[in-house]
N, C-alpha and C positions, 0 to 999 in steps of 0.2 A: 482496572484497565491499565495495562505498561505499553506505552510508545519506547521509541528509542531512535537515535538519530546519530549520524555518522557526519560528521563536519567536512571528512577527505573524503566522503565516497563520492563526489564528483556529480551528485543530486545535490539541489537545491533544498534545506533544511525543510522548508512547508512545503515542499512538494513528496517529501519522506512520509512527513504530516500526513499529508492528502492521501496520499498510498496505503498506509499501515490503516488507519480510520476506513477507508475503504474496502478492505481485504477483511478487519475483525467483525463490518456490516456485511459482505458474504459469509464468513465465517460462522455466523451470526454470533459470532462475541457480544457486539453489540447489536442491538432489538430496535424494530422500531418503537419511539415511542419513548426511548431511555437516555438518560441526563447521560451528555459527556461532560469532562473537566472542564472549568472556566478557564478563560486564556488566561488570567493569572496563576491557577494554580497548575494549568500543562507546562506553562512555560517553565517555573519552577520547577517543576520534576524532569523535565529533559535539560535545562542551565540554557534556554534561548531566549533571544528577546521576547517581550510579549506581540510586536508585532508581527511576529513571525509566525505567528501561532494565529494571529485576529488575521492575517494574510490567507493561512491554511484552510480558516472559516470560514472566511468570505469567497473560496474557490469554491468547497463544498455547499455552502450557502447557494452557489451561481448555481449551481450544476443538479441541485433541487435535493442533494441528498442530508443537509441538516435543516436547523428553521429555527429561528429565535421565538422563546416564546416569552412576554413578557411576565415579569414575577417567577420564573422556573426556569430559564437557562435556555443553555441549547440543547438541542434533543434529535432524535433520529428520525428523519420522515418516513410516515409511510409510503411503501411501495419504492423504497430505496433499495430493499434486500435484491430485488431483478436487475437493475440499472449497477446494483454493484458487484455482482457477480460478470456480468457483460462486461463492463469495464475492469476487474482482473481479470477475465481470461485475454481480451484486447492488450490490455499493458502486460501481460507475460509472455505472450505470443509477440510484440513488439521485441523484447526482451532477449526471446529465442533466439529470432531473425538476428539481431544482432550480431550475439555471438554467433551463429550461423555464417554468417556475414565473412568476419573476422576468420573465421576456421577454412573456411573456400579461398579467401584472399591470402591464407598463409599458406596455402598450397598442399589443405588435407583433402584429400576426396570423398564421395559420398560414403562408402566402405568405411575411411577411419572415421569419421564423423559420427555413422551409427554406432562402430563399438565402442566408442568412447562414451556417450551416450547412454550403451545400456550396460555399463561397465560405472559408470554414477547411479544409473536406478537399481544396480542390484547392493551398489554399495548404500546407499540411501535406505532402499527398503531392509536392508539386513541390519543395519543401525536404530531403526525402529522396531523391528520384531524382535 
């Protein structure tokens, strides 16, 4: 499993955390059921504090999708895979809106909006195929 975190991207470190962990549990990177990193050795592999990362745990911990278990770590709950697929499409469609947002107040219309749009997904999909 590789996380990765952006210091200036204007996100909060454990909340990158909480994102990435949640998108590789839709993804199903990760399974329910399966060990993630201990805070000491995530934090070490991304260079953050370790409370940063026991921070990220205890959102996910709040919000039912990890669970400690003792003598084996932390692990993925069941019945997270639904709950976290909901919550990325939520926080991508947040995301959208945004820039959405941004593109209307700068004075693009719905017209440039769309082609620009589908002038990313044909550059997108043609960089993967």
């Amino acid at each position: 499993m590789y996380f990765t975190v952006d210091p200036s991207g204007g996100i909060a470190i454990y909340l990158q955390i909480v994102r990435q962990i949640k998108y590789a549990i839709a993804e199903q990177t990760l399974r329910s059921g399966q060990l993630l990193p201990s805070v000491r050795v995530l934090s070490q592999q991304l260079a953050v504090n370790p409370n940063t990362v026991a921070r990220a745990f205890q959102e996910l911990q709040a919000d039912g999708i990890i669970e400690t278990l003792r003598g084996r770590g932390v692990v993925v709950c069941k019945g997270s895979l639904d709950r976290c697929r909901k919550q990325r499409k939520t926080m991508i469609a947040e995301r959208v809106a945004d820039v959405l947002n941004e593109a209307l107040t700068g004075g693009l219309d719905a017209d440039e909006i769309r082609a620009i749009v589908e002038q990313q997904l044909k550059s997108i999909k043609n960089g993967k195929g």
